[in-house]
C-alpha positions as CSV (number, residue, x, y, z in Angstrom):
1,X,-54.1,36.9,-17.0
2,X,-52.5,39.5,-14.9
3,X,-48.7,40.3,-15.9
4,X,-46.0,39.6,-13.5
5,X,-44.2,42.1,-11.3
6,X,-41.7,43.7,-13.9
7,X,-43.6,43.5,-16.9
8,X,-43.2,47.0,-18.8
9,X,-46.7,48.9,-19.4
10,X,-45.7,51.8,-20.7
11,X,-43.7,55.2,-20.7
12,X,-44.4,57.4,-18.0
13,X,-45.6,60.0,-20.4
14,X,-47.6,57.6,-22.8
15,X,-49.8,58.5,-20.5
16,X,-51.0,62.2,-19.9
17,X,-50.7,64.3,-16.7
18,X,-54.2,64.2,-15.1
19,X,-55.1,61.7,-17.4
20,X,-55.7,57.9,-17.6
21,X,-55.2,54.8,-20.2
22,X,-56.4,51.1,-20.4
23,X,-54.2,48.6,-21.0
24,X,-55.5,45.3,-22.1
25,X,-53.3,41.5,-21.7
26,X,-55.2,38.6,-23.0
27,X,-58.3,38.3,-25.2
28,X,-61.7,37.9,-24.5
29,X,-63.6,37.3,-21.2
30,X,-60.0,36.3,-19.6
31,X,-58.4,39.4,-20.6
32,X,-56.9,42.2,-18.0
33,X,-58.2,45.2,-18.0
34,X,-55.4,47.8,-16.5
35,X,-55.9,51.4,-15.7
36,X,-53.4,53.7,-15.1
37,X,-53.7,56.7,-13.7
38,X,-51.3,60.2,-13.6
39,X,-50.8,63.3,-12.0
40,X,-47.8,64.7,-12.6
41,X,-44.8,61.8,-12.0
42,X,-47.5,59.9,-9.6
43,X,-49.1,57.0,-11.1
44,X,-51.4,54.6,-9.4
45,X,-53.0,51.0,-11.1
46,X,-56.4,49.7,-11.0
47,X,-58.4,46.7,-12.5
48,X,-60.7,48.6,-14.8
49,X,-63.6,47.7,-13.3
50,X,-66.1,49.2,-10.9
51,X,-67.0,47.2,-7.6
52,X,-70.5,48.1,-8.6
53,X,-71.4,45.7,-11.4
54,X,-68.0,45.0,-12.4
55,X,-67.9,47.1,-15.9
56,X,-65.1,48.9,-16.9
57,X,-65.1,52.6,-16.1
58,X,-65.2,53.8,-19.6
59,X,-66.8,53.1,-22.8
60,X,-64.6,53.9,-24.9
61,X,-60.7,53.3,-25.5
62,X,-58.8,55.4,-23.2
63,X,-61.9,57.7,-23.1
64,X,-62.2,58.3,-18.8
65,X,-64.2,61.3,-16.7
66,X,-61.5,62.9,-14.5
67,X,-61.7,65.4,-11.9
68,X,-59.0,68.0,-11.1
69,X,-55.7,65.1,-11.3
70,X,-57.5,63.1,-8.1
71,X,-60.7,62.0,-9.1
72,X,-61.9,58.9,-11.5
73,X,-65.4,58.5,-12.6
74,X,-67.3,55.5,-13.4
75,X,-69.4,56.2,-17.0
76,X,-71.5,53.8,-16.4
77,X,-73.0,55.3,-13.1
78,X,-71.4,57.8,-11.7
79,X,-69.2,56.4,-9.1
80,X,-66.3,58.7,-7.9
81,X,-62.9,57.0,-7.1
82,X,-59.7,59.0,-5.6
83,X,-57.0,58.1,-8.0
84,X,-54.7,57.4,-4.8
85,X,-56.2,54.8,-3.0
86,X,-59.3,53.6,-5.3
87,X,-61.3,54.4,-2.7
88,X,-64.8,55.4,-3.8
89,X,-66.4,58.7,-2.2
90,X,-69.8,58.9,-4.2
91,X,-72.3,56.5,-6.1
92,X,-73.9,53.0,-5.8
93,X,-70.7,51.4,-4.6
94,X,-69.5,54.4,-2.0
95,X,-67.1,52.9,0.6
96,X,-66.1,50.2,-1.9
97,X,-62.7,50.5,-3.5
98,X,-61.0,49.9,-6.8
99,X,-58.6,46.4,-6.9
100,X,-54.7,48.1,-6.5
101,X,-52.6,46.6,-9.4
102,X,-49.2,48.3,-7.7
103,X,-46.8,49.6,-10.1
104,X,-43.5,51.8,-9.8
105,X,-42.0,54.3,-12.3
106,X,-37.9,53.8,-12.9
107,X,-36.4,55.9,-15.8
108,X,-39.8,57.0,-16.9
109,X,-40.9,53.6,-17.6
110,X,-44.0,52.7,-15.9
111,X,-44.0,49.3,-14.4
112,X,-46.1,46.7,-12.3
113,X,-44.5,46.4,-9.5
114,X,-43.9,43.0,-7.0
């Protein structure tokens, strides 16, 4: 259930600088999980969940582990992911990535992208 290019998520500053938020379409086992990460006017989008056993990196609602604006941890074991590229540097799943949900940020409405 993963919204089409120009669906609206949010406003850039709904979510904080260095900080991340879930977004959730759908209900249940078919919903989409969206993460959204920011540094500064940079934002990047992830399916919230880890390539490692495929649970979502927090455990509670818009409750993440960052490090220094670049840097995503998974709660659940540890796993580091740059916020840039998904990429993951440390854990069970190093040299596995995060899935890109692209987005783009127009008149400080964040968007997903096409």
């Amino acid at each position: 259930m993963r919204p089409p290019p120009g669906t609206e998520v949010c406003g850039l500053d709904e979510v904080p600088d260095g900080k991340a938020r879930q977004f959730v379409y759908g209900e249940g086992s078919e919903s989409f999980r969206l993460l959204v990460l920011r540094s500064r006017e940079r934002v990047w989008g992830y399916v919230n969940k880890c390539p490692h056993f495929g649970t979502p990196l927090n455990l509670e609602p818009d409750r993440f582990l960052i490090h220094d604006h670049s840097r995503i941890y998974c709660v659940t074991h540890y796993a580091m992911f740059r916020f840039d590229d998904g990429f993951c540097e440390e854990g069970p799943c190093a040299g596995d990535a995060l899935t890109r949900v692209p987005l783009a940020v127009s008149e400080r409405k964040v968007r997903i992208a096409g």
